[in-house]
N, CA, C and O atoms as a printed pandas DataFrame, in Angstrom:
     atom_number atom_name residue_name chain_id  residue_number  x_coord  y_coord  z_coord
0              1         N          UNK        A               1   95.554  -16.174  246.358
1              2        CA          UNK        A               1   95.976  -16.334  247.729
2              3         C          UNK        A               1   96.739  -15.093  248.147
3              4         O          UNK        A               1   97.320  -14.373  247.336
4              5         N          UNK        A               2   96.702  -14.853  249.632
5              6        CA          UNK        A               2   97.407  -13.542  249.756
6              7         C          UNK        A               2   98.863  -14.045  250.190
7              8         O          UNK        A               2   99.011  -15.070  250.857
8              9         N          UNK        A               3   99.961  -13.217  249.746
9             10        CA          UNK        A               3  101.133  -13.712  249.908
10            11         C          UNK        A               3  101.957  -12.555  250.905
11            12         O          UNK        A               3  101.257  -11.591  251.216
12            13         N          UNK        A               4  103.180  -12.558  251.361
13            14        CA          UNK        A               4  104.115  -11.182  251.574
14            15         C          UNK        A               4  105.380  -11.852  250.211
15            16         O          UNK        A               4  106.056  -12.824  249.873
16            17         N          UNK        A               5  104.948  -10.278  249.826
17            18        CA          UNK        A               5  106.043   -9.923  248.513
18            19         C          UNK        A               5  107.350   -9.583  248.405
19            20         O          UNK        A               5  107.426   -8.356  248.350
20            21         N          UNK        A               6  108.570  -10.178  248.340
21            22        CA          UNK        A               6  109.780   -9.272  248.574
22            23         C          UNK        A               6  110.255   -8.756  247.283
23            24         O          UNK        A               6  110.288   -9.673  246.463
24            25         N          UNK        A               7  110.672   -7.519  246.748
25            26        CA          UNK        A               7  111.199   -6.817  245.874
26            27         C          UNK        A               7  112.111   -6.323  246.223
27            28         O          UNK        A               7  112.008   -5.538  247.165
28            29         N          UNK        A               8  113.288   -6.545  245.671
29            30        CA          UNK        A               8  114.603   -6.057  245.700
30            31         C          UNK        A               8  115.160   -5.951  244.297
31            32         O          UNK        A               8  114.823   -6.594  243.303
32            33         N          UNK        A               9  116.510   -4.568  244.472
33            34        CA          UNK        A               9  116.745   -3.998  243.093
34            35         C          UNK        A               9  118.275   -5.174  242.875
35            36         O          UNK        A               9  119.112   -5.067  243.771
36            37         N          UNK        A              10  118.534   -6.054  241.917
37            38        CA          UNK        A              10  119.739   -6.608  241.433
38            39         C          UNK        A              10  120.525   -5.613  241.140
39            40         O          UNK        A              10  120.255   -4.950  240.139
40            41         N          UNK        A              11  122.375   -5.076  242.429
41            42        CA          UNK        A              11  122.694   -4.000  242.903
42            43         C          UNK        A              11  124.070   -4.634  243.419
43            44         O          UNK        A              11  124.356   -4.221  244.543
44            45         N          UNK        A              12  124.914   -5.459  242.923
45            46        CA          UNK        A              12  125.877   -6.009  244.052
46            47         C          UNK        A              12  127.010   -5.204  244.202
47            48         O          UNK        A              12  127.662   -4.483  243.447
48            49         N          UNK        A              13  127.077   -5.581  245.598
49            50        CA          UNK        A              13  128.069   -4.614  246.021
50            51         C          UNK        A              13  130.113   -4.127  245.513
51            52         O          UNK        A              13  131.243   -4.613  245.557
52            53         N          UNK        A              14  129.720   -3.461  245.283
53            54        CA          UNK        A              14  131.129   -3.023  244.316
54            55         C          UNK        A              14  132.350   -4.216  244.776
55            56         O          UNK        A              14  133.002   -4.694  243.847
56            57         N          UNK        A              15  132.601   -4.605  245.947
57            58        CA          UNK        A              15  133.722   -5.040  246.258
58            59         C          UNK        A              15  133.218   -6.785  246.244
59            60         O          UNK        A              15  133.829   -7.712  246.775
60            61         N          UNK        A              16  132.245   -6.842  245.656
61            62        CA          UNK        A              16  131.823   -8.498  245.838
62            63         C          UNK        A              16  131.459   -9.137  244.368
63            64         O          UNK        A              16  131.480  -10.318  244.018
64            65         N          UNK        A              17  131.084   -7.828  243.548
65            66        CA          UNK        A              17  130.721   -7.573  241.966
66            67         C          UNK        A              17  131.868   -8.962  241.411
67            68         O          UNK        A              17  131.574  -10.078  240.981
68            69         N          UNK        A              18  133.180   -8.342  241.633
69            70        CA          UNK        A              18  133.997   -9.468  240.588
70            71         C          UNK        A              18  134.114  -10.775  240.647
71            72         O          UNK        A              18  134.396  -11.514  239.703
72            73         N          UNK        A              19  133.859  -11.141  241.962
73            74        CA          UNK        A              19  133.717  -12.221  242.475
74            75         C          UNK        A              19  132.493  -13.799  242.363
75            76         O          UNK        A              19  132.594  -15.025  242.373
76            77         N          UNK        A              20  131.595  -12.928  242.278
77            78        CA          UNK        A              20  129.903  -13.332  241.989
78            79         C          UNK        A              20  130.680  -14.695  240.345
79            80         O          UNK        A              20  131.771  -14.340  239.898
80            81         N          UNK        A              21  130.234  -15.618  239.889
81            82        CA          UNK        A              21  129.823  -16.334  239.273
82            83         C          UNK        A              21  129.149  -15.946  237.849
83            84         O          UNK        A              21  127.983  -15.552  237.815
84            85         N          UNK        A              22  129.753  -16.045  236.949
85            86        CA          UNK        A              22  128.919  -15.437  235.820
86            87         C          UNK        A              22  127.430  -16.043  235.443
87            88         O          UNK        A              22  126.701  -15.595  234.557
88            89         N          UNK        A              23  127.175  -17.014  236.196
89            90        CA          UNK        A              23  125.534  -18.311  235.370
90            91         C          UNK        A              23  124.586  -17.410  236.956
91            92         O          UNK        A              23  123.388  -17.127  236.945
92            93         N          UNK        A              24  125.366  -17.191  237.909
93            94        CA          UNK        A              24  125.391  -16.661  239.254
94            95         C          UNK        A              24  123.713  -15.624  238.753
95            96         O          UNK        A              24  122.484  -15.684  238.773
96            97         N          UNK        A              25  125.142  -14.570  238.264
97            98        CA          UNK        A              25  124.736  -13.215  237.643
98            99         C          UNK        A              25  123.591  -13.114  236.801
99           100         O          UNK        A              25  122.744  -12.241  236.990
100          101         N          UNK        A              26  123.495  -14.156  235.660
101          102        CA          UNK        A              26  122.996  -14.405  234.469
102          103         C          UNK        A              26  121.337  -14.667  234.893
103          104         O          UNK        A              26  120.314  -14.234  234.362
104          105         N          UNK        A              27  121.562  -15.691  236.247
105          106        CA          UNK        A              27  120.083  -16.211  237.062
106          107         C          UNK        A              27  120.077  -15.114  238.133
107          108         O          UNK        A              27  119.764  -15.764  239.131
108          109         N          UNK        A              28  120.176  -14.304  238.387
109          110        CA          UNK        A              28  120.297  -13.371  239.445
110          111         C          UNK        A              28  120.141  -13.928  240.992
111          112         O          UNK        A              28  119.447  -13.361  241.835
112          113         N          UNK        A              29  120.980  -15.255  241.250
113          114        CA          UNK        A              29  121.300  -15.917  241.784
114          115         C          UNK        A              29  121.953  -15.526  243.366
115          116         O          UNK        A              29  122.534  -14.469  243.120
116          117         N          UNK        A              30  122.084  -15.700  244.274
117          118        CA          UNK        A              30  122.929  -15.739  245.185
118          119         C          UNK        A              30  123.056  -16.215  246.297
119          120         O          UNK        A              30  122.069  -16.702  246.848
120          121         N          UNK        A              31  124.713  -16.199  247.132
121          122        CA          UNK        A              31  124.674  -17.260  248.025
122          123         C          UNK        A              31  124.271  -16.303  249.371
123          124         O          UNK        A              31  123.660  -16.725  250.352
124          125         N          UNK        A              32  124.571  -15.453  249.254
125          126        CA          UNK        A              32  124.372  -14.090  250.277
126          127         C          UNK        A              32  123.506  -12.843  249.606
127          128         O          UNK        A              32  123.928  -11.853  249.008
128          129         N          UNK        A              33  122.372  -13.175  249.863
129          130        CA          UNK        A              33  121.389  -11.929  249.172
130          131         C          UNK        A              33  121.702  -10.558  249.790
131          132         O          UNK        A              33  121.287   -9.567  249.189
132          133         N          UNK        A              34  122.364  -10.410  250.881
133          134        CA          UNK        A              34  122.458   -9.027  251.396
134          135         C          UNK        A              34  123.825   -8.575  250.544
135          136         O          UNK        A              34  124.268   -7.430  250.628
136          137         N          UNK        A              35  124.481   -9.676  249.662
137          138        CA          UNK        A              35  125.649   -8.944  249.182
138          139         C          UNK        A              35  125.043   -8.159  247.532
139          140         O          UNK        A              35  125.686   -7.210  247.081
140          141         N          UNK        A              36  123.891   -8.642  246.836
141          142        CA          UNK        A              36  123.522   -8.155  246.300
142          143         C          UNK        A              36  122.248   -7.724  245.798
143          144         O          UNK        A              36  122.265   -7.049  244.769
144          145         N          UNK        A              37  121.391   -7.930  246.218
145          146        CA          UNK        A              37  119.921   -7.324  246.648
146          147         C          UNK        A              37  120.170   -5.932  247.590
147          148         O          UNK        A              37  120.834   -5.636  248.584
148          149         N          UNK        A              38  119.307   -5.320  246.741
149          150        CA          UNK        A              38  119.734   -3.343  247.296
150          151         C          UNK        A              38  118.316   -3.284  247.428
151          152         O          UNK        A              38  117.566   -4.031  246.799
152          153         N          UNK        A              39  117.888   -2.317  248.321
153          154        CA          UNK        A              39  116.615   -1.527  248.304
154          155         C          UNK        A              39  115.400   -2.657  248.484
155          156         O          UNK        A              39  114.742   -2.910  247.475
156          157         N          UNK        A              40  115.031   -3.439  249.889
157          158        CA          UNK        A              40  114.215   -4.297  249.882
158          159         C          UNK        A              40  113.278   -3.643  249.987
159          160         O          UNK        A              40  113.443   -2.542  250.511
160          161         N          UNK        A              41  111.855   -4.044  249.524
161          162        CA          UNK        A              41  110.537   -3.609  249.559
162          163         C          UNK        A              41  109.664   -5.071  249.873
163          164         O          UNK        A              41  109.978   -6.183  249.449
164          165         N          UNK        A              42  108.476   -4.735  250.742
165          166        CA          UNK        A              42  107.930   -6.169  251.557
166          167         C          UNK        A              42  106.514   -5.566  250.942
167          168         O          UNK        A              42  106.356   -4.351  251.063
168          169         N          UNK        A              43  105.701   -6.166  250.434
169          170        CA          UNK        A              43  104.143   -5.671  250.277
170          171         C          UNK        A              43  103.575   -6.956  250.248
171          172         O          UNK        A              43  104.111   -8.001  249.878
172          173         N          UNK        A              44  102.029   -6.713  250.830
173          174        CA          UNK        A              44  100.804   -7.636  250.640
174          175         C          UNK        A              44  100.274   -7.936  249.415
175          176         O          UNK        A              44   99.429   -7.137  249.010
176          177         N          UNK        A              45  100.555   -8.927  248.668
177          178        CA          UNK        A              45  100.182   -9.679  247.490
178          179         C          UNK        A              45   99.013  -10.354  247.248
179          180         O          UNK        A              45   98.659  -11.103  248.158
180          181         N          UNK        A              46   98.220  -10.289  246.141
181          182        CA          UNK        A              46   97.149  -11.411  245.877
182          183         C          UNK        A              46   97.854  -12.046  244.700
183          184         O          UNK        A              46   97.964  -11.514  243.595
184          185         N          UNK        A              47   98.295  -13.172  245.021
185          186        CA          UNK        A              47   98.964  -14.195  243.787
186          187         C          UNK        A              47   98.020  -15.477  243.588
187          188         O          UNK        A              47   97.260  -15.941  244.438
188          189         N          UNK        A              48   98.261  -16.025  242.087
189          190        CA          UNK        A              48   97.481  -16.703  242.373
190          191         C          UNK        A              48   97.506  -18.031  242.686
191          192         O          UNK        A              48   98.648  -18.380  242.385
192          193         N          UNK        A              49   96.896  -19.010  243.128
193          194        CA          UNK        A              49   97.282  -20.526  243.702
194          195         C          UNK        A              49   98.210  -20.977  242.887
195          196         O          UNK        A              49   98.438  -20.659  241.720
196          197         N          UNK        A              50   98.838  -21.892  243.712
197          198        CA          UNK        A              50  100.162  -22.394  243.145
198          199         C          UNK        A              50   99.930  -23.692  242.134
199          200         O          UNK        A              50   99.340  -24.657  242.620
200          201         N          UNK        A              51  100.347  -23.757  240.814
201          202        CA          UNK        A              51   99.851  -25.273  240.138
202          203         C          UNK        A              51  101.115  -26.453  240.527
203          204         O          UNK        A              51  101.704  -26.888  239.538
204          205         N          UNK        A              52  101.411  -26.809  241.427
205          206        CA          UNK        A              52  102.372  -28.057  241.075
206          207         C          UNK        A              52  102.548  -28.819  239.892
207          208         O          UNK        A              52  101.680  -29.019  239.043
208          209         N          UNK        A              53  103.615  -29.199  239.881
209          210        CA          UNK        A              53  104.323  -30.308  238.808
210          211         C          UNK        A              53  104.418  -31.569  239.556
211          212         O          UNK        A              53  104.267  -31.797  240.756
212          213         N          UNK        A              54  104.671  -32.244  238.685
213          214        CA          UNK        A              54  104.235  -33.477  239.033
214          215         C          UNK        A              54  105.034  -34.245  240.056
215          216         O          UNK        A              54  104.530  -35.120  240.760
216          217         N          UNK        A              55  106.344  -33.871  240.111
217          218        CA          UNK        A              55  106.926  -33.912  241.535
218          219         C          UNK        A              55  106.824  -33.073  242.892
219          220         O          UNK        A              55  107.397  -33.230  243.970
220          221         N          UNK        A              56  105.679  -31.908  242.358
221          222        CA          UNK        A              56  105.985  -31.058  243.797
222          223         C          UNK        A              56  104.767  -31.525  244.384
223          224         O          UNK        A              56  104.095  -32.532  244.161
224          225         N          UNK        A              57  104.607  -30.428  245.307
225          226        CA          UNK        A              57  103.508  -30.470  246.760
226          227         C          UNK        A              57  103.417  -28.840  247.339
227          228         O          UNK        A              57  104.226  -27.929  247.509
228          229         N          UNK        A              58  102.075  -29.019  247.518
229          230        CA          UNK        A              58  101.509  -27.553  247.844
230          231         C          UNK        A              58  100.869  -27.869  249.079
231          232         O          UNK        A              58   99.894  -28.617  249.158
232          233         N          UNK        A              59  101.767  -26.937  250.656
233          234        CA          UNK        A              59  101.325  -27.122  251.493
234          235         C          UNK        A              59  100.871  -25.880  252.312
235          236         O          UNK        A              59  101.526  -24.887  252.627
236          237         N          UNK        A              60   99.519  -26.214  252.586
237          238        CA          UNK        A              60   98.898  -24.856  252.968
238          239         C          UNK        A              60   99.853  -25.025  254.294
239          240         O          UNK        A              60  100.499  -25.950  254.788
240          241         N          UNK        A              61   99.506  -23.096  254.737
241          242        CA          UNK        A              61   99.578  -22.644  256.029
242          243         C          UNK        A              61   98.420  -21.879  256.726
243          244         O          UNK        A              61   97.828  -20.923  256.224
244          245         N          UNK        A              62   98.190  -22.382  257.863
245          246        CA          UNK        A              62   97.006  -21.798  258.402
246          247         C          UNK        A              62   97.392  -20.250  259.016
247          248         O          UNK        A              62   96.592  -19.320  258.913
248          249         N          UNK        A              63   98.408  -20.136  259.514
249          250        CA          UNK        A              63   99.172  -18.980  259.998
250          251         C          UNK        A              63  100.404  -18.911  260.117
251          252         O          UNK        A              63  100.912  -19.919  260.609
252          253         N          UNK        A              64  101.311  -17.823  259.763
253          254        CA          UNK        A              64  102.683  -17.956  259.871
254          255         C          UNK        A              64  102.911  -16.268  260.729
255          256         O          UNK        A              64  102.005  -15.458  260.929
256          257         N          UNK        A              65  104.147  -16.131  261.053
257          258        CA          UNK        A              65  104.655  -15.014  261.526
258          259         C          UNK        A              65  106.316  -14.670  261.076
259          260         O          UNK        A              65  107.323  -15.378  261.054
260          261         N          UNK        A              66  106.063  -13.238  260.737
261          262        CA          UNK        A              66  107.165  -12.870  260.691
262          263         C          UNK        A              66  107.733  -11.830  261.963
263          264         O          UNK        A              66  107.135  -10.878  262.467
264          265         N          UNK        A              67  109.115  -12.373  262.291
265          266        CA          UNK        A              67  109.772  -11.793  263.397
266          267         C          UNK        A              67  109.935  -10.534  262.873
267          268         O          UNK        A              67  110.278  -10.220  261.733
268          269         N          UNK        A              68  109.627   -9.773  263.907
269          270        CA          UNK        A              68  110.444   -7.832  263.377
270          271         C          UNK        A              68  112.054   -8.446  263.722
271          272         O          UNK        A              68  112.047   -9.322  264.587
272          273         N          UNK        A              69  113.338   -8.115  263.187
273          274        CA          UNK        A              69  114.791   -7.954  263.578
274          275         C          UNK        A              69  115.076   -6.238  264.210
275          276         O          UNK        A              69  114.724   -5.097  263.912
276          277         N          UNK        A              70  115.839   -6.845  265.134
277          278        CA          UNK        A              70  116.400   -5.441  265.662
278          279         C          UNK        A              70  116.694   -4.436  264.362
279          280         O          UNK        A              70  117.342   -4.791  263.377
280          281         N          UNK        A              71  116.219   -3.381  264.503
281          282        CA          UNK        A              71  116.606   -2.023  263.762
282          283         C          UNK        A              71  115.001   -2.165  262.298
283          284         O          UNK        A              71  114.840   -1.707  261.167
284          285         N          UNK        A              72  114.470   -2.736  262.904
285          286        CA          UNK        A              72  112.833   -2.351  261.725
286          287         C          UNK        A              72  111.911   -1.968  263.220
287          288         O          UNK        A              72  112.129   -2.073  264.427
288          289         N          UNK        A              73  110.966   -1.555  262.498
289          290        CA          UNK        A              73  110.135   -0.563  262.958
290          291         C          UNK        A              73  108.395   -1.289  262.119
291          292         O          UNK        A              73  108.316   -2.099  261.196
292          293         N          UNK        A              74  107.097   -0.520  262.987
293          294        CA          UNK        A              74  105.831   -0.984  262.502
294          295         C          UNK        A              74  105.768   -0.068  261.707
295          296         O          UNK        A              74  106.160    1.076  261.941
296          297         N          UNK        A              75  105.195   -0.511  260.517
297          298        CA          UNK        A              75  104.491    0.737  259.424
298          299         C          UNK        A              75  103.307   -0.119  258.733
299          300         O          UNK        A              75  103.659   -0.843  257.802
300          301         N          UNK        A              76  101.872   -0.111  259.106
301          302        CA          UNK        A              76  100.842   -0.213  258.143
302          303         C          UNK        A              76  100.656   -1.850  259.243
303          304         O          UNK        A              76  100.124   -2.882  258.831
304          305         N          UNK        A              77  101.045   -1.724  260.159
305          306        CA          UNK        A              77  100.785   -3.279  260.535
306          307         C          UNK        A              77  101.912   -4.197  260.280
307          308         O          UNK        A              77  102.052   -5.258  260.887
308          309         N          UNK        A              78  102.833   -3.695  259.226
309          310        CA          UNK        A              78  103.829   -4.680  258.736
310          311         C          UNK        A              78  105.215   -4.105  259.375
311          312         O          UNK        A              78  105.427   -2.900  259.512
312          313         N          UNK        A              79  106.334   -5.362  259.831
313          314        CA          UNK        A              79  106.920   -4.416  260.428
314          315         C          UNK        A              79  108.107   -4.426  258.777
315          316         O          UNK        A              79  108.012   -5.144  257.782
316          317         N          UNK        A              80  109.198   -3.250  259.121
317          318        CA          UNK        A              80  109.686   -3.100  257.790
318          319         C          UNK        A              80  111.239   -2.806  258.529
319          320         O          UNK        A              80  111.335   -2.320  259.656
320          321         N          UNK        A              81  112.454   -3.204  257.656
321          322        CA          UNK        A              81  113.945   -3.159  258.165
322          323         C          UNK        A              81  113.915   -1.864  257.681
323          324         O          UNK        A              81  113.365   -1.547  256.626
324          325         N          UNK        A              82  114.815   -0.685  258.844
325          326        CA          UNK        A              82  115.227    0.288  258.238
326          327         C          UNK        A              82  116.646    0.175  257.635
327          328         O          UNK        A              82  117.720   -0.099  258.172
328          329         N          UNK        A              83  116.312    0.480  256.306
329          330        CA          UNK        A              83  117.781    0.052  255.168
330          331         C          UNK        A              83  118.524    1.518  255.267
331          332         O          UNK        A              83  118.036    2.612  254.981
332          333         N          UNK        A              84  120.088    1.171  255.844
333          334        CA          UNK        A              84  120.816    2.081  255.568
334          335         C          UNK        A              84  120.830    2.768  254.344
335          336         O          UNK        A              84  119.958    2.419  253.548
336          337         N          UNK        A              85  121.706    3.782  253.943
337          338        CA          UNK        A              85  122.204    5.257  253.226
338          339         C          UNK        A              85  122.122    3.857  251.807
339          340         O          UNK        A              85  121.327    3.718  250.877
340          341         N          UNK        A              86  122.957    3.292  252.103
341          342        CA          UNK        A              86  123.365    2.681  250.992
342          343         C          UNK        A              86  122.529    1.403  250.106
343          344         O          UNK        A              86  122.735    0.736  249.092
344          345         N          UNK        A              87  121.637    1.504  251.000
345          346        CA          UNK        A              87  120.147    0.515  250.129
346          347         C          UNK        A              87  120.650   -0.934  250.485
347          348         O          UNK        A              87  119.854   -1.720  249.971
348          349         N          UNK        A              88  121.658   -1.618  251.163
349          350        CA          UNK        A              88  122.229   -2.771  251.197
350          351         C          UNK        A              88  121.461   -3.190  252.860
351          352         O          UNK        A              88  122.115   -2.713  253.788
352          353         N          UNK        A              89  120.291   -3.939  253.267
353          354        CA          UNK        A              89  119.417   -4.010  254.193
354          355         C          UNK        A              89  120.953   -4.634  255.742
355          356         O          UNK        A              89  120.898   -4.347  256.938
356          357         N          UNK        A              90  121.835   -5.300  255.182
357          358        CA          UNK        A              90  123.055   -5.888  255.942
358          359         C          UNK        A              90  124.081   -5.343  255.991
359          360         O          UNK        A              90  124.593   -4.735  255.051
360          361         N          UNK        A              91  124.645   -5.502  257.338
361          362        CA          UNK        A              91  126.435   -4.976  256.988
362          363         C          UNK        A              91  127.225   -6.438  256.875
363          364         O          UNK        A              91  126.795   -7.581  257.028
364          365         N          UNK        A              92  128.111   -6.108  256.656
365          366        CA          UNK        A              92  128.699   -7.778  256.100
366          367         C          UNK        A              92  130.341   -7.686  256.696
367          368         O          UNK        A              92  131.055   -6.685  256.649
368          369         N          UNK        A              93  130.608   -8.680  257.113
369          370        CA          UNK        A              93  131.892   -8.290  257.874
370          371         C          UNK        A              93  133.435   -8.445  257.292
371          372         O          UNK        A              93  134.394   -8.103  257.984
């Protein structure tokens, strides 16, 4: 199936580092991905169908859309966030 891929580098931010949860860390876990996900990358995927377990459910989509956010731009058809100096895609207040 074709998917959109997100890749991001596990990167947290110096002043949020001590704070984070050690099982957090361990699962590369988080409650705010912009505090530690650096350097997002979005690509077109062929993955393959999903197998459920015996409690889940696999629900197709016939079409979905993704919103561009203020400050991304089109490249290749896809639109893409331009990530500041510092690879962190958010500013955080």
């Amino acid at each position: 199936m074709k998917a959109l891929k997100l890749d991001a580098d596990w990167d947290p931010r110096p002043e949020v580092a001590a704070t984070l949860d050690s099982t957090d860390v361990a699962n590369r876990v988080a409650r705010r991905g912009n505090q530690v996900w650096r350097n997002p990358r979005i690509s077109v995927a062929t993955l393959p169908d999903p197998s459920p377990g015996p409690d889940d459910v696999v629900i197709a989509a016939v079409a979905a859309k993704i919103r561009a956010a203020a400050g991304s731009e089109a490249v290749d058809g896809l639109h893409r966030t331009i990530v500041p100096a510092s690879g962190y895609p958010f500013r955080t207040a």
